[in-house]
C-alpha positions as CSV (number, residue, x, y, z in Angstrom):
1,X,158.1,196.1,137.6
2,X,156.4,194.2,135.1
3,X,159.0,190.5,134.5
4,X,156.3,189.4,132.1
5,X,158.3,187.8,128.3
6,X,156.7,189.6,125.5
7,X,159.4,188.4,122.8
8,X,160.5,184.6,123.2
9,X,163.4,183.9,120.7
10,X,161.8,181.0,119.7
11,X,157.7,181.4,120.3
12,X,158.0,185.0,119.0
13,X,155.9,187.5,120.2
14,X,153.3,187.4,122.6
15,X,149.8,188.1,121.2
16,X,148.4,191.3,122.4
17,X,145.2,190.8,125.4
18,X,143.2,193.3,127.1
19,X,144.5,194.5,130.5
20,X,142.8,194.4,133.8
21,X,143.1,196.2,136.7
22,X,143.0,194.6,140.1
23,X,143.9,195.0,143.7
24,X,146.5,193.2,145.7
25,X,146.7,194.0,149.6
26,X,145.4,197.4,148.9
27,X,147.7,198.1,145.7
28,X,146.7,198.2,141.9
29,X,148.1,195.9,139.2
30,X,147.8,195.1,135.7
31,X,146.8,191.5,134.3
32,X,146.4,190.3,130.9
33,X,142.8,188.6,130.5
34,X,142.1,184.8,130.7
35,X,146.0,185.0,133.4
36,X,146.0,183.3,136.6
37,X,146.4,186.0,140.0
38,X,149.3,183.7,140.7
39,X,150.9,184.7,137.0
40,X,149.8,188.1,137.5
41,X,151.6,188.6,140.7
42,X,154.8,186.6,140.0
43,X,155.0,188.7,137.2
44,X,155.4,191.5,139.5
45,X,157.5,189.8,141.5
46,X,155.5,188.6,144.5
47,X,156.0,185.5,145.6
48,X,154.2,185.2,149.4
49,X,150.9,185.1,149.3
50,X,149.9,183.9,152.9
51,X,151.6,182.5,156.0
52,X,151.5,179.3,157.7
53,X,148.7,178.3,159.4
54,X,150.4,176.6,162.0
55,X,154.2,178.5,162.1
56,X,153.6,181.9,160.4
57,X,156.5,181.1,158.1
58,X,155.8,182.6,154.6
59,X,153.6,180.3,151.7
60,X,153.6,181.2,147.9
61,X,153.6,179.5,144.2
62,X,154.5,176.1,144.9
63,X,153.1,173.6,142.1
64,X,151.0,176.0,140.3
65,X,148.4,173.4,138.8
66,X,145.8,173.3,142.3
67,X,147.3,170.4,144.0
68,X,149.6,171.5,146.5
69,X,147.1,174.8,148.1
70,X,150.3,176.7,149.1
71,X,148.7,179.7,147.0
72,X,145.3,180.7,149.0
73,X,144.3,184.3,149.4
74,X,141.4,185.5,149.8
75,X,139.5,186.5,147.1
76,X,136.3,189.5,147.6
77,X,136.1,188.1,151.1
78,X,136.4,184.2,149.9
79,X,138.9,183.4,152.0
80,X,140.8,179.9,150.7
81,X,140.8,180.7,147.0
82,X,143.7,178.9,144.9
83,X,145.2,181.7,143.1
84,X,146.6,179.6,140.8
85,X,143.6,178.2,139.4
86,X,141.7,181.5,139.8
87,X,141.4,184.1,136.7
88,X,141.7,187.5,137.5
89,X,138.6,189.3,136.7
90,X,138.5,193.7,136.6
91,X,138.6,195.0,139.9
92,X,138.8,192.2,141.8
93,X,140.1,192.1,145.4
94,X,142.7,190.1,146.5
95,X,144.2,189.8,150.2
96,X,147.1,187.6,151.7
97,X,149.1,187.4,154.9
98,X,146.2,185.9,156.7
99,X,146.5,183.2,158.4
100,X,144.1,180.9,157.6
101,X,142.5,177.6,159.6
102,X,144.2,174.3,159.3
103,X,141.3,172.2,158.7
104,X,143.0,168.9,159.7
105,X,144.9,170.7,162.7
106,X,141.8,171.4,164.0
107,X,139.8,167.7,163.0
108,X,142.9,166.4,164.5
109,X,142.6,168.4,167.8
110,X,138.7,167.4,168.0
111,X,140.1,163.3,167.5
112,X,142.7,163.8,170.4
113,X,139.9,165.3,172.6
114,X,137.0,162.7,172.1
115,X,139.9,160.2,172.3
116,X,140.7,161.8,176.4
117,X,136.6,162.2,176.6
118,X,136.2,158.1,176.4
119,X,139.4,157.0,177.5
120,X,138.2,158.4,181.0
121,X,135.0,157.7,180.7
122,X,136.3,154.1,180.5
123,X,138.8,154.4,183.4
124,X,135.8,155.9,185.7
125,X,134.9,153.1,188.5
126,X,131.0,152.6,188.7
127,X,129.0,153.2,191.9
C-alpha cells in the first residue's frame, strides 16, 4: 500500500516523476525518481531496515539526514549503505535484517585485549 501524499491542502499537487522499480528483501516496489530508499520504503510502510548489531533488536528511519546510521542495508552487495541518503536507482537491490559489524565493538574488544596482553607482560617476573 502506497502512504505516499499526492494532494497537500496547502502545497497542492505533487508534480508528476517517473517511476522506478526496485527490489526490497526479494520483493518489487515502486519509487518516484531523485526519492530516497528510506522515503520509498516508508511509503510502503516499512519501517525496520536491519537489526542491532549487538542485541538483534530491530533498527529503522531514525534522523533521516545521515547522522544517526540507524538506516544501513545493504545495497547490490555494499553492505553499510545509509538508505537515507541513497537515491533509488532502476532495479536496484536492496537487503536488510543483517546484522552488520559494530566497528567500535570490535576496536574496543582489540583495546581490552592489547590492554590484558601488556598488563601481563608487565606483571611477568624476569629470569
Amino acid at each position: 500500500m502506497d502512504r505516499r501524499i499526492f494532494h497537500h491542502p496547502v502545497l497542492g499537487d505533487c508534480p508528476s516523476r517517473a517511476t522506478l522499480t526496485f527490489w526490497f528483501d526479494g520483493a518489487p516496489y515502486q519509487a518516484f525518481e531523485g526519492e530516497t530508499i528510506a522515503a520509498a520504503l516508508l511509503s510502503y510502510g516499512i519501517r525496520q531496515l536491519r537489526v542491532h548489531e549487538d542485541s538483534g533488536t530491530p533498527r529503522g528511519i531514525y534522523c533521516n539526514i545521515g547522522h544517526c546510521f540507524e538506516c544501513r542495508v545493504t545495497v547490490n552487495e555494499s553492505p553499510g549503505i545509509r538508505a537515507c541518503l541513497t537515491l533509488v536507482e532502476e532495479g536496484m537491490e536492496v537487503r536488510s535484517g543483517v546484522q552488520l559489524a559494530n566497528p567500535l565493538a570490535e576496536q574496543a574488544r582489540q583495546t581490552e585485549e592489547k590492554q590484558q596482553r601488556e598488563s601481563r607482560q608487565e606483571g611477568a617476573v624476569p629470569q
